[in-house]
Every structure is written in C-alpha cells, then in structure tokens.
C-alpha positions as semicolon CSV with decimal commas, in nm:
position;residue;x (nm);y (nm);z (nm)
1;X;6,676;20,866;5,519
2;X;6,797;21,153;5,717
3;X;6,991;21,097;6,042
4;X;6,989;21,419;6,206
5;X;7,346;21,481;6,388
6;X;7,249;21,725;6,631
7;X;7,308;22,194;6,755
8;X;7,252;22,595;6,951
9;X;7,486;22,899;7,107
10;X;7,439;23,101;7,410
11;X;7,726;23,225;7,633
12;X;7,822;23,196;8,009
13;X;7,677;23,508;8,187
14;X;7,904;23,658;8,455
15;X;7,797;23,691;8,756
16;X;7,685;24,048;8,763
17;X;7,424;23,924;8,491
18;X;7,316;23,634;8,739
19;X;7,245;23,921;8,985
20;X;7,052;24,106;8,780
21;X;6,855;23,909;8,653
22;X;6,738;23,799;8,989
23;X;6,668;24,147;9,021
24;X;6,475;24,216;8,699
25;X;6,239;23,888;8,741
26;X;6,143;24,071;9,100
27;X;5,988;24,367;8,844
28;X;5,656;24,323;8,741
29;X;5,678;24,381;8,344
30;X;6,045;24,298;8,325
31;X;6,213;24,032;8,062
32;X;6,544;23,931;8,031
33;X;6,667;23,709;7,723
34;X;7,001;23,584;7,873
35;X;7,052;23,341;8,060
36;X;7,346;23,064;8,196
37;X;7,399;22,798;8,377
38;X;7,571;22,872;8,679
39;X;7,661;23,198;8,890
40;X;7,852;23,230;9,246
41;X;7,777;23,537;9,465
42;X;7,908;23,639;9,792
43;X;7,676;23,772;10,077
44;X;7,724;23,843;10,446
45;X;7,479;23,635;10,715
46;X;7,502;23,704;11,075
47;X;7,908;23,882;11,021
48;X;7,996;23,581;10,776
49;X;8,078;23,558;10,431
50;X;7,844;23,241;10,290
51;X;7,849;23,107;9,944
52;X;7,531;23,097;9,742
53;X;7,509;22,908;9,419
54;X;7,211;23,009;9,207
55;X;7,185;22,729;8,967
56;X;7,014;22,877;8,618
57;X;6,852;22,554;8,458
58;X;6,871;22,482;8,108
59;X;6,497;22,446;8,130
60;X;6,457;22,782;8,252
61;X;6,682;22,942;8,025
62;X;6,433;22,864;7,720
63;X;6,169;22,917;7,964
64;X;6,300;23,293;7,994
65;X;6,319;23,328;7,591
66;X;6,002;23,469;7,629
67;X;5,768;23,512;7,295
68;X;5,918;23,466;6,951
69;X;5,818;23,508;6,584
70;X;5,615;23,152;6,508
71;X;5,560;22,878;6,287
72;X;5,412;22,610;6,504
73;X;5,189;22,366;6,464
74;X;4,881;22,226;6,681
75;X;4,950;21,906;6,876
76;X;4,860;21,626;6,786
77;X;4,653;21,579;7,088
78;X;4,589;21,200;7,272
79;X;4,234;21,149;7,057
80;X;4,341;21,247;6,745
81;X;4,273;20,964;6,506
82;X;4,305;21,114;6,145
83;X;4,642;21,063;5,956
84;X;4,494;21,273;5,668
85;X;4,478;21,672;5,843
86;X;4,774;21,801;5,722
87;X;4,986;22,084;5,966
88;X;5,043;22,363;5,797
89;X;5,432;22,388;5,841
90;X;5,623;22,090;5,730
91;X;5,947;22,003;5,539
92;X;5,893;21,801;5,296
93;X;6,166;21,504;5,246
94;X;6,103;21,386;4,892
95;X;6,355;21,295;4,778
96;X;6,534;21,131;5,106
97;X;6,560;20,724;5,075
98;X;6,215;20,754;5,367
99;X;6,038;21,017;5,119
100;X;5,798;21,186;5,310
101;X;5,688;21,516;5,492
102;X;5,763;21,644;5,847
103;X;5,572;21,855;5,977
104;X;5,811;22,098;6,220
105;X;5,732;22,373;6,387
106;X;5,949;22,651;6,429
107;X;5,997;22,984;6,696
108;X;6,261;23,274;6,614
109;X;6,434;23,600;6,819
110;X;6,651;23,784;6,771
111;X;6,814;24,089;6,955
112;X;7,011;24,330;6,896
113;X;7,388;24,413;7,071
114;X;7,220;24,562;7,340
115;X;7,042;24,246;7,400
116;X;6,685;24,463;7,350
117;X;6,445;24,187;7,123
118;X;6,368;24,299;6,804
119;X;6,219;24,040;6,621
120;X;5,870;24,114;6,661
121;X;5,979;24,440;6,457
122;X;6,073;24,218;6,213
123;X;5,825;23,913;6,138
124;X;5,794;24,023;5,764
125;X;6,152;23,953;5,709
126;X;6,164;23,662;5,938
127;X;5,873;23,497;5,769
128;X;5,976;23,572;5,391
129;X;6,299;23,418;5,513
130;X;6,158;23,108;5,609
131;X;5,952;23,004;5,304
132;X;6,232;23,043;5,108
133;X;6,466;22,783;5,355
134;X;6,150;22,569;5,511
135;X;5,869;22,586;5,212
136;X;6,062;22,448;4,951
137;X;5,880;22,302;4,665
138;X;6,062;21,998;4,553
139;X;5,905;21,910;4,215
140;X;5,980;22,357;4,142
141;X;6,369;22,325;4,227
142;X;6,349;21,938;4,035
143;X;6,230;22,140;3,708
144;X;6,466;22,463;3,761
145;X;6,795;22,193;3,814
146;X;6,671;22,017;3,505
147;X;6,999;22,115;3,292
148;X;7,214;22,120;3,611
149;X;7,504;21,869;3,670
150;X;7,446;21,900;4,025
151;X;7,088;21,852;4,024
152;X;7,066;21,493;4,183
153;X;7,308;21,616;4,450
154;X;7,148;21,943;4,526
155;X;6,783;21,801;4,550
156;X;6,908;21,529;4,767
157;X;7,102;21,757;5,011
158;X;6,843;21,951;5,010
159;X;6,599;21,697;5,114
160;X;6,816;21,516;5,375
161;X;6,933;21,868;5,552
162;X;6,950;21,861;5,917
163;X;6,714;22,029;6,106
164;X;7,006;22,229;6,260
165;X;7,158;22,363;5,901
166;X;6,863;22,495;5,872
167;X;6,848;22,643;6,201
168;X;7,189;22,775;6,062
169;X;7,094;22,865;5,733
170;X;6,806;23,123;5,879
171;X;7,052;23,242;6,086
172;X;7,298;23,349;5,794
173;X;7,049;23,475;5,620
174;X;6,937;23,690;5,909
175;X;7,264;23,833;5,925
176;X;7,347;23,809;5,559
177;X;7,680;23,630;5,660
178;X;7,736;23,325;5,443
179;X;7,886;22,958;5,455
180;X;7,661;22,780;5,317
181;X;7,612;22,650;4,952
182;X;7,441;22,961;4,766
183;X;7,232;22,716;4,615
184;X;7,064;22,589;4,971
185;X;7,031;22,953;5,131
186;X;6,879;23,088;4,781
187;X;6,735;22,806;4,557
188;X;6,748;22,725;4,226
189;X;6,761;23,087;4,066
190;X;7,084;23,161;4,287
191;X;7,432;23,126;4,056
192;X;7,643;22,960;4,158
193;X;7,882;23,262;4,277
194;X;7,812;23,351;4,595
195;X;7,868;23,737;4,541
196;X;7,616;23,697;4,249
197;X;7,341;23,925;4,297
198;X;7,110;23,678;4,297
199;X;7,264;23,550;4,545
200;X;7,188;23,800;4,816
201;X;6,869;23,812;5,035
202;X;6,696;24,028;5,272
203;X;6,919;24,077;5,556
204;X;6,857;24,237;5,930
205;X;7,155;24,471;6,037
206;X;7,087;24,550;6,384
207;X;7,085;24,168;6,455
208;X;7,297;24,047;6,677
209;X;7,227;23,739;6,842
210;X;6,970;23,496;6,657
211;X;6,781;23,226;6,868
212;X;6,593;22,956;6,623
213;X;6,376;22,684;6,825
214;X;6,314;22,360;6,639
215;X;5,957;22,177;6,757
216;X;5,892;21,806;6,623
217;X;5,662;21,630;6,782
218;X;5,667;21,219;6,824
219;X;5,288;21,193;6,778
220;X;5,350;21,291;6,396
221;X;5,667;21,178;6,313
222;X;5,686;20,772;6,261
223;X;6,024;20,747;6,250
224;X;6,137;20,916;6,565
225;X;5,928;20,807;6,872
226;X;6,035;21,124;7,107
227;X;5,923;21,444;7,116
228;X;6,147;21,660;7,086
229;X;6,313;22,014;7,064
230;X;6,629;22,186;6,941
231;X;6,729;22,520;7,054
232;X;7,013;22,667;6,827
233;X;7,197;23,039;6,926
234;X;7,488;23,208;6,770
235;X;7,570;23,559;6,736
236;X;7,729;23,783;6,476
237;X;8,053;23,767;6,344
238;X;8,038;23,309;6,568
239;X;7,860;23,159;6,309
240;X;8,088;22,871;6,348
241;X;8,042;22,826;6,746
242;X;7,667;22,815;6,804
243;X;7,510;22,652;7,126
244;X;7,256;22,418;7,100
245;X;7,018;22,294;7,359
246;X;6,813;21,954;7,285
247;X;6,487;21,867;7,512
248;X;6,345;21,527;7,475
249;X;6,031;21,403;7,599
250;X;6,045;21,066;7,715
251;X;5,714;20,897;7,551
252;X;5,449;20,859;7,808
253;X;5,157;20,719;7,675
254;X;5,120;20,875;7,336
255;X;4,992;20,756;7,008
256;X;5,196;20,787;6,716
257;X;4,982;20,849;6,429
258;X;5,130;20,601;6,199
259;X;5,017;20,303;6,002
260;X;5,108;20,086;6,353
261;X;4,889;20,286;6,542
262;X;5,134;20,257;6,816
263;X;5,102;20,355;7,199
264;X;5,393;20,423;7,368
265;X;5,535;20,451;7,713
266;X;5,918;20,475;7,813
267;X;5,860;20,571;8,159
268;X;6,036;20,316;8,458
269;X;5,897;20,193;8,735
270;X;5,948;20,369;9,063
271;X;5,861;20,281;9,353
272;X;5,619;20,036;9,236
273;X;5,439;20,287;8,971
274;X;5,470;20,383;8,622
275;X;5,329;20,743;8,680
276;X;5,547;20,855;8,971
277;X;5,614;21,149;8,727
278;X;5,406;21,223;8,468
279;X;5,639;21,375;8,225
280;X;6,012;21,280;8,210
281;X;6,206;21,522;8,000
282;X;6,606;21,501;7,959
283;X;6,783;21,868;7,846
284;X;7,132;21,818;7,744
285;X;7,336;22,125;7,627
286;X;7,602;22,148;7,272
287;X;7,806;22,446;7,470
288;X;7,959;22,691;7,248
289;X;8,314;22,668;7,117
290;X;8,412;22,285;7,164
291;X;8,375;22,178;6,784
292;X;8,363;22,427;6,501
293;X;7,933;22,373;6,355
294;X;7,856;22,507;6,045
295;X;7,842;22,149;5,792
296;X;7,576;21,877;5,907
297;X;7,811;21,617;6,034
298;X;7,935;21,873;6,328
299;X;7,606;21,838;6,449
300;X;7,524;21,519;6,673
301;X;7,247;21,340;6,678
302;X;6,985;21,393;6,966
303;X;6,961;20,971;6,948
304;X;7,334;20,947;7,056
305;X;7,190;21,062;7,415
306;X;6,865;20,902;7,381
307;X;6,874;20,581;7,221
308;X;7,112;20,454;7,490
309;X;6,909;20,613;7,769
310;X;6,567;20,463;7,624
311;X;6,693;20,101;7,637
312;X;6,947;20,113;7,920
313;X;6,769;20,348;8,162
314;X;6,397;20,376;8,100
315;X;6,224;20,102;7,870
316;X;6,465;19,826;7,927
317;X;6,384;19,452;7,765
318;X;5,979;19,448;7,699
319;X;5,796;19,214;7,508
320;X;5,608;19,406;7,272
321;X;5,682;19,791;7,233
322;X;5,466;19,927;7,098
323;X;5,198;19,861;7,344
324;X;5,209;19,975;7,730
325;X;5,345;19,788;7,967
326;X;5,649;19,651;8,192
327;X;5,950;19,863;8,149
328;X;6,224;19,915;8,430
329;X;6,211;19,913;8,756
330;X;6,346;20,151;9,070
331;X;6,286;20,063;9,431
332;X;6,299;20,473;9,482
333;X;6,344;20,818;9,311
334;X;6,742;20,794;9,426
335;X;6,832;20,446;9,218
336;X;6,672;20,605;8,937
337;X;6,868;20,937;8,968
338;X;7,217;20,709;9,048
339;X;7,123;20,492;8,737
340;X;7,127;20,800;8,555
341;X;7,432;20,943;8,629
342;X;7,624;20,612;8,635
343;X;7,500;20,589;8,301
344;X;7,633;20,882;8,186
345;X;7,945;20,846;8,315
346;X;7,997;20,579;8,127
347;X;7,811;20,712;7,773
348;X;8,082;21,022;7,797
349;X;8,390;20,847;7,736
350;X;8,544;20,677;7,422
351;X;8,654;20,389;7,641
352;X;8,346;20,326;7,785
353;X;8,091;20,422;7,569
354;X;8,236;20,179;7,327
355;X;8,114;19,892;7,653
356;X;7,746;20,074;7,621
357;X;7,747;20,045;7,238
358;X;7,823;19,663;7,296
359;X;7,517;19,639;7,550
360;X;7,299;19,808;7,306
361;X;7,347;19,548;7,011
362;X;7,054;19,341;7,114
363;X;6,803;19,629;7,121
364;X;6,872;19,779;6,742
365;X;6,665;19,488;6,644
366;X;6,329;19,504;6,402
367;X;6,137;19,465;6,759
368;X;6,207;19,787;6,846
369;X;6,343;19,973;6,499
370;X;6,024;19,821;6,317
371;X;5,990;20,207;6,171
372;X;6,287;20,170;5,952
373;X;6,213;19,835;5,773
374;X;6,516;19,771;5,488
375;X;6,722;20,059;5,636
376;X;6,790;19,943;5,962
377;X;7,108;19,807;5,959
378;X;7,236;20,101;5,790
379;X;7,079;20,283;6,062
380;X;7,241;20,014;6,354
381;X;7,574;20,075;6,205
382;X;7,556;20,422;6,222
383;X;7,425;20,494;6,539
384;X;7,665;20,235;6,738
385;X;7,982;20,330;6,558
386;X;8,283;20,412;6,725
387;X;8,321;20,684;6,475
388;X;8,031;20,920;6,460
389;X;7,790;20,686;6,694
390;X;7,735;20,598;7,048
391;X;8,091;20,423;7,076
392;X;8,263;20,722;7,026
393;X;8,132;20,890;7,387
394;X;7,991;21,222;7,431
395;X;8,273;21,435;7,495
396;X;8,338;21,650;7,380
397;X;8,008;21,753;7,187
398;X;7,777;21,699;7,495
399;X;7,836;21,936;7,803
400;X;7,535;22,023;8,130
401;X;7,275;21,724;8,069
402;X;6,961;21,737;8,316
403;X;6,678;21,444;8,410
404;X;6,346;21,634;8,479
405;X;6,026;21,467;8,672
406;X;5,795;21,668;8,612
407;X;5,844;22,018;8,744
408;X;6,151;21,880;8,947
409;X;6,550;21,858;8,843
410;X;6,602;21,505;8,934
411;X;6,972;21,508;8,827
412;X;7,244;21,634;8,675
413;X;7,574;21,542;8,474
414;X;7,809;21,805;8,357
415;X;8,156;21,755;8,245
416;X;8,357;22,040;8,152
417;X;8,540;21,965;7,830
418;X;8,887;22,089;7,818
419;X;8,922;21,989;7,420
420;X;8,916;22,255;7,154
421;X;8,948;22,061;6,857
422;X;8,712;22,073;6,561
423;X;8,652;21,740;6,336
C-alpha cells in the first residue's frame, strides 16, 4: 500500500508584483500566473500614510493559474451508481500490497523566464511525456525486467510512487534535468546510465517554471475518503526546493463508490446545523526551501494535516461512519474558527503534537480505518509516529494553512519556519 508523504514551489512576490497584479486583474483580457501570499503597500488618505495589507489567498493563487494542458477526469457525480465505467486516466498500482487502479487526474503549465505561458504551445510534448510517467503498463515493464536483478524492486517502486515524484518526475523531464532513477523517468528500455542515450527524452528549453496539479477525487478512491488536490511548482535550475500546495475537501455528503457503498459527512455542527457551509475545504502550503524534495519520503503526507483535523475538529466520536449523522458541535462560526487554530497550534510542534498523536489512538481503529483491513496497524504506526507521523509536528514542512466555508476564509494559521535543514 502506498502512503503518499506529501509537495509544490512558487515564490514570495515582492510587492511591486502585488501591485501589479491588482492592476492587471482591473484589465479586461489580462492574466497573471504569479501569485503570493502576502504584500504591504503604502498609500496616503486624507495627508496620512495608512497601511494596507492585501492578503493573496492560497485559494486564489491556483484560482489565478488560469487554463492548463489536461488530463482530468469526470466526477463522479452524487447518483452515480456503477463501479464498472472506468476514467480514462488512472495509475495503475499493481503491484502495491492494495493492488489496484487510481484513477487521477492531472493539469500542467508551464512558462517561460518571462513568466509568458507556453504550455498550450506545447501539449504534444506535455502529453507524450505523460504516458510515458502516468500510462505505465505494468504486465509490459514485468516482461522487459524479466532478466533484471532489480526487477521486483523497480516494479514495486514503481507502483507505490508518490503522487508528488511524479509531479517531479514530469517536471525533470520537462526540463530534461535529472535526479531521478533513469529507470522511473524512462522505463524499461532506459540503461541503466543515465547519460545513455536511451536515456534522454523530449525536453522543453524555454521552460522555466513548471506547475503540475494533482486531482483525486474521494468518490473513486476507497482508500482515501477526501477529495483532494496537490499543487506542485519548481523552476529551473530548484528542482530540489519545489512548493507544494494541498486542498482537501472535507466530505460532505458523498458516496464513495466502493464495495461499502459508503455516505459520508465530516462537516460539524454550527450553530445548531450541519450545512452552515456547504463545502469546507482546508489549503495548507509546503513553502519552498525548508526541506530539500526530490526522494518520496521528503514529501509529507496530506493525512498528517487531515487525519488529526477529521477526528479532533470536524467528525469527532460517531457511532457508525460511514452513514450521516452526529458529528461535532459549535455554538457559533467563532468556536469553530478558535478550535481550529488552537488545534493547530498544538499539531505544529514536536512537543505537542506528540499529546495530539496520543488523543488520536482511539480513532485509528477498524471503525473508522475499515478500508485498510490487515494493513491497518501498519498504517496506525505510521501515521502516529513521532518519526515521520503526526507526533513529529508540522514544522517545519507545513507553513500558511487556511479553513474555507464556502466562499469565505474562516481562518488562518501561519508559522514562519526559521529551520533550513533537510532530512
């Protein structure tokens, strides 16, 4: 089974850029494809100098990504009753311990150094370049291998990889920069020397900055009840020190189209009602340059944020999850957002995140992890440890982290990390 570790890169604009971009969304026509968190500008009101803080979202930041070059499957949609129709792009996970095939959508820019887009120019490329990394053929690379000492570990690896070394993988590819294993950017046919000719791929050399979205949805994956997406961005020449941004869609009603037949609904009480928002989604940003990210175990899991939130902040103690009901409760929109952040707090250092681990021992039960039968105290271990899990805290991976209702910013945690180290 695959336990993603979590990644994307995208750098802090200066304030100029703030500026104008302000000015450019005013033009009718006009698209920018940068984007930060947070600018200060000066301006003079009635003979004074005031401070304005124009707070750039992580939400909108994707938002202003604009159109890229797709892969993406339908939704599943809330009628959809067949387990049979297949979407067209998956990954298929054969030979994981939880064989099987995700279906995982996939959106890609790129832009060159003056920051002008040029992927569009470049879908052929783009496209070839993802069959080779994403359309895999197991049983093909199983027969090629045959003769290969490494051929349990390479189809394994293979079939296990994180959905950000992927995202990675693409991204040397694109700009024909390697890391990785020859073997996993090329297939089979590649030697094992990296400067082997057969070893080299289509490249694009105006690329500059690469932008790979990552779209799985809950409703088709049985394993992982959250919808959810991964945002990965490096540049040239940074490979090691992209930015990720992860966006999680707390479960609102959906079915998950699994043998269960599941319905499920994370959403707290507020106020007295379930559907005070409609849609809860939690961004949390992986800023650039805190931890060195180019092997799978750099990348952390989304779960390390969610799991933790699920149980401690939004489902709580229910009798029967999979079904609708009771979850818990806020007298008003403020407790919630103050639950959050205490939360947080406490889920960022090793100290005290080792105190939420503890309070999360009761829920990593087959009541709740029912999904991964034999493999779920492999998976408990794991996801609680003080090494690599919850119990380790946040920082430094985890920087700006943002609880949406709906079209409103609820609340935010950010903690500057002042840590440079790399694992």
């Amino acid at each position: 089974m695959s336990l993603g570790l979590r990644v994307f890169a995208v750098y802090r604009l200066v304030t100029f850029g703030i500026c104008f971009l302000a000015l450019c969304q005013s033009l009718a026509g006009c698209s920018i494809h940068i984007g930060f968190p947070v600018a200060i500008s000066e301006s003079k009101v009635a003979g004074k100098t005031k401070s304005l803080t124009e707070e750039v979202t992580l939400r909108k930041e994707i938002a202003l990504l604009g159109s890229g070059v797709k892969f993406r499957n339908e939704a599943a949609g809330p009628k959809r009753e067949s387990l049979s129709k297949k979407p067209p792009f998956v990954y298929r996970r054969q030979f994981s311990t939880n064989s099987r095939v995700s279906p995982v959508g996939l959106e890609v820019w790129i832009f060159d150094r003056s920051g002008e887009p040029i992927h569009k120019i470049h879908t052929a490329t783009i496209t070839q370049i993802y069959n080779e990394l994403y359309r895999w053929v197991p049983e093909q690379w199983s027969r090629m291998l045959e003769h290969s000492p490494r051929r349990e570990e390479l189809l394994r690896t293979k079939s296990d990889i994180f959905w950000e070394s992927l995202q990675q993988h693409m991204a040397e590819r694109i700009f024909g920069d390697y890391l990785s294993d020859p073997y996993l950017l090329f297939g089979p046919s590649c030697a094992a020397n990296k400067t082997d000719s057969s070893c080299k791929g289509l490249g694009i050399a105006d690329a500059y900055r690469v932008v790979i979205r990552t779209f799985l949805e809950a409703a088709n994956d049985p394993l992982n009840p959250v919808t959810r997406t991964i945002t990965y961005e490096v540049r040239r020449g940074r490979l090691k020190m992209p930015r990720v941004i992860l966006e999680l869609d707390v479960p609102n009603g959906i079915q998950i189209l699994s043998p269960y037949r599941e319905t499920l609904d994370f959403r707290p009480e507020i106020s007295g009602k379930k559907d005070i928002f409609e849609k809860i989604k939690i961004f949390g940003e992986l800023p650039s340059g805190r931890r060195q990210r180019y092997r799978g175990e750099h990348y952390p899991d989304y779960n390390l944020l969610f799991v933790p939130l699920r149980h401690l902040l939004l489902q709580g103690e229910v009798d029967n999850p999979r079904e609708r009901g009771p979850t818990k409760q806020y007298s008003n929109v403020a407790d919630f957002k103050a639950a959050f952040l205490l939360l947080l707090s406490k889920m960022r250092e090793t100290a005290s995140s080792q105190l939420v681990a503890d309070d999360l021992q009761s829920y990593l039960v087959d009541k709740y992890y029912y999904m991964f039968g034999d493999n779920l105290d492999a998976y408990k271990s794991y996801i609680l440890s003080s090494s690599i899990g919850i119990g380790r805290g946040l920082n430094p991976d985890f920087g700006r982290i943002e609880l949406w209702g709906d079209e409103r910013l609820v609340a935010v945690s950010d903690q500057k990390s002042a840590s440079k180290t790399t694992r």
